[in-house]
C-alpha positions in Angstrom: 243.8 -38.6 107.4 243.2 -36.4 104.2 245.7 -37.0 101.3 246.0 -34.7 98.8 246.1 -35.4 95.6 247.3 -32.6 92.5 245.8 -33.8 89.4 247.7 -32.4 86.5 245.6 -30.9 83.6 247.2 -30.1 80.2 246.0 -26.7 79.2 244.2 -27.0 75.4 246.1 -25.1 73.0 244.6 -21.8 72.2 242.8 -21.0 68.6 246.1 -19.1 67.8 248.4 -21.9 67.7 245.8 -24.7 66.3 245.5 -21.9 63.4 249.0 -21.5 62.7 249.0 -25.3 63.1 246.7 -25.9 60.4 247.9 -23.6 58.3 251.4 -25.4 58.5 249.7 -28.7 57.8 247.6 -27.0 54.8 251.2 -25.4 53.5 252.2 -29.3 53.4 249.7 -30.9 51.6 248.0 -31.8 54.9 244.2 -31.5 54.0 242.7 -33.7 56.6 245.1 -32.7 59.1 244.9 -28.8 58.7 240.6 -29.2 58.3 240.5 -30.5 61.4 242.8 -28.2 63.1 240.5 -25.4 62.2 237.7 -27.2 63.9 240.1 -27.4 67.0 240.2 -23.4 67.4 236.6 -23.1 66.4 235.8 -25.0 69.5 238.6 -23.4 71.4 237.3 -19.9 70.5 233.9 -20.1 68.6 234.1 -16.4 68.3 237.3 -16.9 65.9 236.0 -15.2 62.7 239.9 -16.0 61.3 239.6 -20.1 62.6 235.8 -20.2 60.4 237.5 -18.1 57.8 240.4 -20.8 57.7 237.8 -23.3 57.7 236.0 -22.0 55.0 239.2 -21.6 52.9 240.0 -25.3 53.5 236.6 -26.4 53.1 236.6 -24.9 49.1 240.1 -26.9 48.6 238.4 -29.7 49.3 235.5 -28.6 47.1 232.3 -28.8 49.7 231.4 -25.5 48.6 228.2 -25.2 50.5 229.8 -26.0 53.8 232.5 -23.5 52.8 229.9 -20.6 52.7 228.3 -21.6 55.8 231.7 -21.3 57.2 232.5 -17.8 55.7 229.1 -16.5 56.6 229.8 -17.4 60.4 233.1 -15.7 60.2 231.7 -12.7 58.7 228.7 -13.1 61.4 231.0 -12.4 63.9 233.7 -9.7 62.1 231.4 -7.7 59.4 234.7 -6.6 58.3 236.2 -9.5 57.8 237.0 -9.1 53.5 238.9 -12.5 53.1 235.9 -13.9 53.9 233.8 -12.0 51.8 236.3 -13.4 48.9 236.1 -16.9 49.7 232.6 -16.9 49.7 232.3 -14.9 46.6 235.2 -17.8 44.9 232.5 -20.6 46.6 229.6 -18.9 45.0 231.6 -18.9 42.0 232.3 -22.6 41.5 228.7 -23.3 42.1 228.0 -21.1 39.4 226.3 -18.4 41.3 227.1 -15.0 39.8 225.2 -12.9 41.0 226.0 -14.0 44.6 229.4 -14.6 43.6 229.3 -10.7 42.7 227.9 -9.5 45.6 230.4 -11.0 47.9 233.3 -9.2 46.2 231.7 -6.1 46.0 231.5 -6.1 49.1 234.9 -7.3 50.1 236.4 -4.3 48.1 234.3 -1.6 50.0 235.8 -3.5 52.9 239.5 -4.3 51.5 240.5 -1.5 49.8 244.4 -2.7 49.6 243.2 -5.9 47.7 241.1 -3.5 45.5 243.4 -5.2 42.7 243.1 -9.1 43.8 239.3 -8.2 43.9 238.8 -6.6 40.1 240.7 -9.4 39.0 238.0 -11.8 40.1 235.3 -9.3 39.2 236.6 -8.6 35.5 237.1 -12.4 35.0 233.4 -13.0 36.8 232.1 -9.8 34.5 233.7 -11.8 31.1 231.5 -14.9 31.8 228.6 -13.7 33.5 228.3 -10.0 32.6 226.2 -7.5 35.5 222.5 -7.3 34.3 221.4 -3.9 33.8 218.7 -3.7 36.6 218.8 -4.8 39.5 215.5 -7.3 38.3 217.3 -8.8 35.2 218.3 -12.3 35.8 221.6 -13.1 35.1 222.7 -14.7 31.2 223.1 -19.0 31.1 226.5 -19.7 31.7 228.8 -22.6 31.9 230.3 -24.1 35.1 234.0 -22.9 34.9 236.3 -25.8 35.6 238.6 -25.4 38.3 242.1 -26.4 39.0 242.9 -28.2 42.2 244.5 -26.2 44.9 246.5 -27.4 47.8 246.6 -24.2 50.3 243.9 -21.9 51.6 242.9 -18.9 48.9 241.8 -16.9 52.2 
């Protein structure tokens, strides 16, 4: 005699919902919560360049700034287009006090985002007041203090 069983298999939620998710849990003060939803849609869809993106955003709340840029460098890995992420890594760069990275990154995101042109010359001017553009390419960049940061509670990205 063959019996049949069904096994019954919850489907995993899709990136989609585990980014609007953590972006509800980040909204609420939900740090923990909302980080690890992020890493829920990466390994839903590891091709997410919006979940590493998210990731990234969260990861420079919670002030890991290196781990933030490894984030935003896979999500602009896999969408070269991708300007928010160009931004957050250029804020990361910026709170480790690398300018001249920090630069780059939003000069690139406004070729890319022309409709956050202004967001972008905001951070540039303010960037260009503390750590002014060398004049060659091979001039290294003036000493500068580390700015001090206020403490944010929602993704910048």
């Amino acid at each position: 005699m063959l019996v049949l069983a069904s096994v019954c298999c919850e489907a995993a939620p899709d990136a989609g919902a585990l980014i609007e998710q953590g972006d509800r849990q980040a909204e609420a003060g939900e740090l923990d919560a909302a980080l690890q939803s992020y890493r829920l849609a990466i390994e839903a869809d590891p091709a997410s360049s919006l979940a590493h993106t998210r990731l990234g955003g969260m990861q420079m709340i919670r002030h890991e700034y290196p781990d933030s840029i490894a984030s935003f460098r896979k999500a602009i890995g896999i969408d070269p287009d991708n300007a928010a992420a160009f931004i957050g890594m250029g804020i990361a760069y910026l709170h480790l006090g690398q300018y001249s990275l920090s630069r780059a990154a939003l000069l690139e995101a406004r070729q890319r985002s022309p409709q956050r042109r202004d967001e972008i010359e905001q951070l540039l001017a303010w960037l260009g007041n503390r750590a002014p553009a060398p004049e060659s390419a091979g001039e290294p960049l003036p000493e500068v203090q580390q700015p001090r940061h206020q403490r944010c509670t929602r993704p910048l990205v």
